[in-house]
N, C-alpha and C positions, 0 to 999 in steps of 0.2 A: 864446556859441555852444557852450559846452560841453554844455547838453542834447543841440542837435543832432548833431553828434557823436558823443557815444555811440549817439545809438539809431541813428545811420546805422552805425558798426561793429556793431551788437549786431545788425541787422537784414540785414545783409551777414553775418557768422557766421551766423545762423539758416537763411539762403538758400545757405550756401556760397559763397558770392561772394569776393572777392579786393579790399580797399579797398587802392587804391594810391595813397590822396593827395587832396588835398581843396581849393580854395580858395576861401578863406572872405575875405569883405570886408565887415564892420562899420562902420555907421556911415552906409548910403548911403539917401538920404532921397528923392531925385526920380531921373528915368531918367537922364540923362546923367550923372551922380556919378560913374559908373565907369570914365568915361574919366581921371579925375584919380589914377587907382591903374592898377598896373602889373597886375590884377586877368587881363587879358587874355596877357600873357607867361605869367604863373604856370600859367594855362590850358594854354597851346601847348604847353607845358616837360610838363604832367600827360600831353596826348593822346599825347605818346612814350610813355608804363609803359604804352602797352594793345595 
């Protein structure tokens, strides 16, 4: 996920924008996958920096 990454900072820089964090979950193949990762706390924890 490193490409995505940079162009989301590089394209947050170009706009002025403020990246305050990111959460990224690798690996997830059908819809409900994400409830087996704490994917949604890491969320909650981000929507505080805004």
């Amino acid at each position: 996920m490193d490409g995505l990454v940079f162009s989301f900072k590089k394209t947050c820089t170009i706009l002025g924008m403020e990246d305050v964090g990111h959460v990224l979950v690798p690996g997830l193949h059908a819809p409900d996958e994400y409830k087996n990762t704490d994917c949604c706390t890491q969320a909650a924890a981000l929507v505080e920096k805004f």
